[in-house]
Structure formats: structure tokens, C-alpha cells
N, C-alpha and C positions, 0 to 999 in steps of 0.2 A: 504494500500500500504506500502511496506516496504521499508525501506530507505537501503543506501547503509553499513550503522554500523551495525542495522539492521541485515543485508543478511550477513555479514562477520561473524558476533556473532554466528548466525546458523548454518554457515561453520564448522566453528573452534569446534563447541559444538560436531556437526554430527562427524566430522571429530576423535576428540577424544574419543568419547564413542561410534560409531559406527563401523560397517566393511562397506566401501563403493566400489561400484564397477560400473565398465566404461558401461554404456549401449549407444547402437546408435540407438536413437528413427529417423523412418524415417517419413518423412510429408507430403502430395500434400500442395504445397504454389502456386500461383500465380507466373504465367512466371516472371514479373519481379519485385517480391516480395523484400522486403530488409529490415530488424530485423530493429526494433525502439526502442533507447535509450540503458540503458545497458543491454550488453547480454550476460546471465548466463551461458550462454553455447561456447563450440566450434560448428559450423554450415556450413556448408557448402550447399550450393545450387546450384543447374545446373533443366535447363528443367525441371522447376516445382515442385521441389522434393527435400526439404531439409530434410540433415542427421543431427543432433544433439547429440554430445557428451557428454554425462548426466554420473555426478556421483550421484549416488545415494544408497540406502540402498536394492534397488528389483527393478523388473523391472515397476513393478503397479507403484512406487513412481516416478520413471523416467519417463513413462507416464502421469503420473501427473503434474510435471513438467512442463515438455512442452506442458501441454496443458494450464497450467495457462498464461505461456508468452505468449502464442499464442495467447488465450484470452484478453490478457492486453495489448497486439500489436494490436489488433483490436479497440479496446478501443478508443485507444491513436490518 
């Protein structure tokens, strides 16, 4: 699990040696789903269906992504 210096570091790395770009990964969530703890992403959810504003390096890595939070939200 990463911590929040962690997740910043990686930011900052990605951010400077990479090109990153906006994807909206979309999700079936549970009607009255709601993200747990911090959330890497901007998200928005309505009827089931949340949209997630992923920066990322492609679109595979934005999928990625949020499928690990998603994962670690179940987890938790």
C-alpha cells in the first residue's frame, strides 16, 4: 500500500518525465456506492455509473488505475 508521500513522489516523477493525458475511465458501481478514503481521482457518480478523471501516460495505465482503487475500495 502506498502512502500519501509515497503517491505524491510518483506524481511529481510521472509528471516531469512523462506526457500525461486526461482519460474518463467509466464504471458500473453500486447504486449507492461512495469512494473510501483518498481519492486519486476526480469521480463523479449518478445511477450506478461512475466516470473517473485519470491522468495518466495511455489509456491501458488509466485502466489500471482505477481498477486498482476499485480493488482497494473493496478491500477496505
Amino acid at each position: 500500500m502506498n502512502n500519501a508521500k509515497q503517491i505524491t513522489d510518483q506524481l511529481i516523477y510521472r509528471m516531469k518525465n512523462t506526457s500525461l493525458n486526461k482519460f474518463e475511465i467509466k464504471r458500473e458501481v453500486g447504486e449507492n456506492w461512495l469512494p473510501e478514503g483518498t481519492v486519486p481521482f476526480d469521480i463523479q457518480a449518478s445511477k450506478g455509473i461512475a466516470v473517473f478523471e485519470v491522468w495518466a501516460e495511455s489509456l491501458q495505465d488509466a485502466e489500471d488505475q482505477v481498477s486498482q482503487y476499485l480493488e482497494k475500495d473493496e478491500n477496505e
